[in-house]
Structure formats: structure tokens, C-alpha cells
C-alpha positions as CSV (number, residue, x, y, z in Angstrom):
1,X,121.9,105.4,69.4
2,X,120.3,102.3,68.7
3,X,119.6,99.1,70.6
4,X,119.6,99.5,74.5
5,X,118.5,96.8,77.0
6,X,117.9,98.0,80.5
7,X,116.9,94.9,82.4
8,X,113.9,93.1,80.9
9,X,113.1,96.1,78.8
10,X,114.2,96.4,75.1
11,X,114.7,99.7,73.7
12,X,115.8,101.6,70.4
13,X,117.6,104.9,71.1
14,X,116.5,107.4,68.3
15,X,120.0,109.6,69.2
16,X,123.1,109.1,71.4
17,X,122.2,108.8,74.8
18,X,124.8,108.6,78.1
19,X,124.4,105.8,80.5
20,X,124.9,107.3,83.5
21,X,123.2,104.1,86.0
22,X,126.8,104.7,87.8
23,X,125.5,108.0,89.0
24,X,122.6,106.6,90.8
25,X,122.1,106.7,94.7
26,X,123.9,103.7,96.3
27,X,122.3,101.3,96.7
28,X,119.8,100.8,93.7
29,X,118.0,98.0,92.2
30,X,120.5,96.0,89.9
31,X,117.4,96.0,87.1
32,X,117.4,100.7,87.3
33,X,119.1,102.2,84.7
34,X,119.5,105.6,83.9
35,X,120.3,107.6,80.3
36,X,120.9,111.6,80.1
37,X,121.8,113.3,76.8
38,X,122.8,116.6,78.9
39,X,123.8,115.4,82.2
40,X,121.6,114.3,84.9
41,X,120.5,117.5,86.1
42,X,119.3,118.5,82.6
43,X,117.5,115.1,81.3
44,X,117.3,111.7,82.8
45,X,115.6,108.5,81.3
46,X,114.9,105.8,84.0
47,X,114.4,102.4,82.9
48,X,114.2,99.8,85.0
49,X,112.8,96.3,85.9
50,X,112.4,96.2,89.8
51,X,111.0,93.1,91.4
52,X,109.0,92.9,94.5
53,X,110.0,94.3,97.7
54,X,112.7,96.7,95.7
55,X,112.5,100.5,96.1
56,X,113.2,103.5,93.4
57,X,115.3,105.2,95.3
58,X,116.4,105.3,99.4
59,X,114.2,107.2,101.7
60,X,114.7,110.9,101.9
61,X,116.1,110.3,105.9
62,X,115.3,107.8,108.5
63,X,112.3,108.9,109.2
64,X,110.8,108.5,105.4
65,X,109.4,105.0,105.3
66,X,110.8,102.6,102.2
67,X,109.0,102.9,99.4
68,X,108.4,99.5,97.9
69,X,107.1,97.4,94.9
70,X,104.6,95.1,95.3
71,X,103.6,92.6,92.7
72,X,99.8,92.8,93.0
73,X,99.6,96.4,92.4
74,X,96.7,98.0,90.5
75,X,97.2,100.3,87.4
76,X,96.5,103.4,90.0
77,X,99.2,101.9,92.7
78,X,101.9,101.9,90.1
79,X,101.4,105.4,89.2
80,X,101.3,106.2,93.1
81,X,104.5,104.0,93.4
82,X,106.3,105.9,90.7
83,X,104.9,109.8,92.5
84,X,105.9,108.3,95.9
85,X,109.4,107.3,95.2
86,X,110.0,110.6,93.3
87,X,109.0,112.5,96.4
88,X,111.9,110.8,98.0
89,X,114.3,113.5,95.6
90,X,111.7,116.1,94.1
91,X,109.2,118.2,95.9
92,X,105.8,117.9,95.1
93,X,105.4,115.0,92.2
94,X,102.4,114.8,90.9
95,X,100.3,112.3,88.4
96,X,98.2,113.7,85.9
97,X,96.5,112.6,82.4
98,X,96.6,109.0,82.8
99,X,95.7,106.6,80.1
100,X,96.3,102.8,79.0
101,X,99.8,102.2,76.7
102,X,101.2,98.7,76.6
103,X,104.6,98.1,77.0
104,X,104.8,95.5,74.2
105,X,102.1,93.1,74.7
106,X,102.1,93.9,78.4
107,X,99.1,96.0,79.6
108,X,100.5,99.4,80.8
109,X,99.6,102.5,82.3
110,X,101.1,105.9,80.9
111,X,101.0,109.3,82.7
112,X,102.2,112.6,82.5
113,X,105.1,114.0,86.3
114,X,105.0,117.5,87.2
115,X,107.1,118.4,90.2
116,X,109.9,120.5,91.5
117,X,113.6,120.2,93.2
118,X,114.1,122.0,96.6
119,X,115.3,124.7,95.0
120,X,112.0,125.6,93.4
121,X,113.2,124.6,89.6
122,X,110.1,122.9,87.7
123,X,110.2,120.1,86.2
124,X,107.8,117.9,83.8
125,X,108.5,114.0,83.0
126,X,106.2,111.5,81.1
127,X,106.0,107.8,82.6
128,X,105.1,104.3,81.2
129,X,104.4,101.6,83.4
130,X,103.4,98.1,83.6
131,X,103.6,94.9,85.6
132,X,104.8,91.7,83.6
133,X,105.9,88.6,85.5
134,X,105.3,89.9,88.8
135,X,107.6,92.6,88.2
136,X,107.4,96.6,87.7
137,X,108.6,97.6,84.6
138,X,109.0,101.3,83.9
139,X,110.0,104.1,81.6
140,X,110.4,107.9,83.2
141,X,111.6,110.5,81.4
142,X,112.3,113.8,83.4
143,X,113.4,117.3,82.6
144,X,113.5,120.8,83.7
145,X,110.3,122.1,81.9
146,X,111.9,125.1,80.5
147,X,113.6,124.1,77.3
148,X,114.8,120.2,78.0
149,X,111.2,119.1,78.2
150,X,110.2,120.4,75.2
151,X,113.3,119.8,73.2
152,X,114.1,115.7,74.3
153,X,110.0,115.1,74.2
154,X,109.9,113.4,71.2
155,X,113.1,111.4,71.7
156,X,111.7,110.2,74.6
157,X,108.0,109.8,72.9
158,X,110.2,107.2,70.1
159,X,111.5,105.7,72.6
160,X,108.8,104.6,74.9
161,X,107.1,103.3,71.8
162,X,109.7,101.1,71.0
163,X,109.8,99.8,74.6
164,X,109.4,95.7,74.3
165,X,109.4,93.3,77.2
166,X,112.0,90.2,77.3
């Protein structure tokens, strides 16, 4: 509860939140954190400052090419960016209802995740993204659509709005 800085991002936590960045895949970017009230597999807030040439997450398999940040992404690359690296651990992601939110003073691009784990559970997320610096910076809330959604939407809502750069 309270102040929270995950890399270059400033952030006020309206309720307790765990910081669970230990339980990401190894290796990840030293600028991705991630918050759960629940556990991981219930709620997850991502927030992370990634500079250019990092990746989200580790390809799926060998196969999978890398997918990376590049610093002279559009508004519509980011949000592929964010849909492609999910697909690296969720079936399916997709983008939907974009529209402008700044991050701060930083020009940002907010959309709304729908997707699904292997197993077929839904799940919905909300995503703020923006480019400062020549970095990504980026907010992603995720949850199972029945009931965690719904019930940590607003916590997440505060706390992208009180999302500053650094």
C-alpha cells in the first residue's frame, strides 16, 4: 500500500499488493516487476521499463522467435509487442478498445487483453503503454475474468492513473 517504484515508473498502491518479480521466468529484464494480491495465477500487475532489444518474457521453445523492444515503435507496434509477448505464455491474446492515456506527461497508448491459458481458463487484462526515453514503459494488469477481473479492476484503474515517469 502506497508508494511503489518499478523501474522508471512511479506508482501509488491503493491496497496491499505482493511483489512477487522473484517468480518471474529466468531470465527477465532487470526493469519487469510483477505485483499479485492473490497469487500469480489469480492477479498479476506487470510493471516494467524494458530498453531496446529486451523481451517480456523467453520464447515459448526454440522454435518461437524472441520477441523484442524496439525504440522507434509506433503506438500500434507497442500494443502488438505487448499481445506478442503474451502469446509466449497465454493462448490467443488479443488487443481490443484502444485509446490515447498518458503515462504522466508521456504520450501513451491504453488497451483492453483478452486471452486464455492452455487449459482453456479466460482471462481479461487492461494495458498502458508508452515510450519515454527510448524505452517501453508498461502497465498490464491480468486476471482470470471470472471474479478477479471484476473485483481488482478498479485497484488496478487507481493505479494506472497514478502511474508517473522518472
Amino acid at each position: 500500500h502506497g508508494a511503489y517504484q518499478a523501474g522508471a515508473i512511479a506508482l501509488t498502491l491503493s491496497r496491499d499488493w505482493s511483489d512477487m518479480t522473484r517468480m518471474l521466468p529466468t531470465p527477465h529484464p532487470a526493469g519487469m516487476h510483477m505485483l499479485t494480491v492473490n497469487g500469480p495465477l489469480l492477479d498479476r500487475l506487470y510493471a516494467m521499463t524494458l530498453e531496446p532489444g529486451e523481451a517480456m518474457f523467453p520464447p515459448r521453445d526454440r522454435t518461437t522467435p524472441r520477441v523484442a523492444f524496439r525504440a522507434d515503435m509506433t503506438d500500434s507496434e507497442l500494443v502488438e509487442f505487448v499481445i506478442d509477448s503474451f502469446a509466449q505464455t497465454f493462448e490467443a491474446p488479443e488487443s481490443q478498445a484502444l485509446r490515447p492515456q498518458n503515462i504522466g506527461a508521456a504520450a501513451g497508448v491504453r488497451f483492453d487483453i483478452a486471452t486464455r491459458t492452455q487449459d482453456g481458463l479466460l482471462f481479461s487484462g487492461t494495458a498502458l503503454v508508452a515510450r519515454n526515453n527510448g524505452k517501453f514503459n508498461g502497465l498490464i494488469f491480468l486476471a482470470p475474468t471470472e471474479h478477479y477481473y471484476a473485483e481488482l479492476l478498479p485497484d488496478a484503474e487507481s493505479i494506472l492513473g497514478s502511474a508517473r515517469l522518472t
